[in-house]
C-alpha positions in Angstrom: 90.0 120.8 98.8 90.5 119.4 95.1 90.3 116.0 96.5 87.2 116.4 98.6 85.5 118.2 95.5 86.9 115.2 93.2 85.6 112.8 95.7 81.6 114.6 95.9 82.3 114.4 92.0 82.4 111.1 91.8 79.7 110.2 94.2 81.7 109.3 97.4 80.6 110.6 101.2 84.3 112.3 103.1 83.9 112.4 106.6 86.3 114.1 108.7 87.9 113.2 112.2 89.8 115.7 114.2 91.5 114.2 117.3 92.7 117.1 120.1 93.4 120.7 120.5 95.3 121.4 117.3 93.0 120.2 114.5 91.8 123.1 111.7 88.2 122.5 112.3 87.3 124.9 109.7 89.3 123.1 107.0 88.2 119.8 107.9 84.2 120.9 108.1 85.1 122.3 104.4 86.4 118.9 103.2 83.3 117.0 104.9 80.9 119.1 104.4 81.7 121.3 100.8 80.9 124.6 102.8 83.5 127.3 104.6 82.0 127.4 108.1 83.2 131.3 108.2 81.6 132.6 105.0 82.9 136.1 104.3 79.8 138.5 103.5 80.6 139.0 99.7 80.7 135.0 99.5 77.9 132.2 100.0 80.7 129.8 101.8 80.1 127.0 98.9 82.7 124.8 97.3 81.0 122.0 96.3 77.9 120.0 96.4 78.5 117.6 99.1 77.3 114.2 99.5 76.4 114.7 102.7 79.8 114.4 104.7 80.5 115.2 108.4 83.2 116.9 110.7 83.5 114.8 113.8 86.0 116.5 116.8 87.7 113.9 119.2 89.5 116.5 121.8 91.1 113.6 122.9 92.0 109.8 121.4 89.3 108.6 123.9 86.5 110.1 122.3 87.2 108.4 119.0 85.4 105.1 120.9 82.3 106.8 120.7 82.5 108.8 117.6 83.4 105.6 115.3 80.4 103.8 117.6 78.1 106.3 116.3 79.6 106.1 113.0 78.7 102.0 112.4 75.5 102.0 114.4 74.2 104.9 111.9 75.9 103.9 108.7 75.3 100.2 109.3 72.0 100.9 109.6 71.6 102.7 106.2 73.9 100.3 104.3 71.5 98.0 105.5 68.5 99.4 104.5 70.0 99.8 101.1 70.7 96.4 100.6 67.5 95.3 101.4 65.9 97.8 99.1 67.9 96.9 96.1 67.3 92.9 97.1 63.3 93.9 96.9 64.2 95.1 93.0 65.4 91.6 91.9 
């Protein structure tokens, strides 16, 4: 979790992929995301300001196909957007 925190520190988006049965969704959400998924009542389930990370579960190595298709179609798109935002500044 120091790492993830360090990372949201320092301005930088974590995602997360899980691929099958075994993964620890709950700790990977946390690194993504900067929030426990299973709050405990006493707690708010926050440990860090995230920069607005995901989890994404592959239950098997096929699903990775879509999930990183997904991934470039939305994140190319904003990148994108970005650039041609900044190019309107100049």
């Amino acid at each position: 979790m120091y790492f993830a925190q360090q990372a949201a520190d320092n301005n930088v988006t974590v995602y997360t992929i899980g691929i099958g049965a075994g993964v620890n969704i709950e700790l990977l959400t946390a690194i993504a995301t900067g929030t426990d998924p299973n709050p405990k009542s006493d707690d708010d389930g926050f440990y860090f300001e995230s920069r607005g990370g995901e989890f994404y579960h592959a239950v098997q190595p096929d699903d990775l196909d879509a999930i990183l298709r997904t991934f470039y179609q939305t994140y190319t798109f904003v990148l994108w957007v970005n650039e041609r935002e900044q190019r309107k500044h100049m």
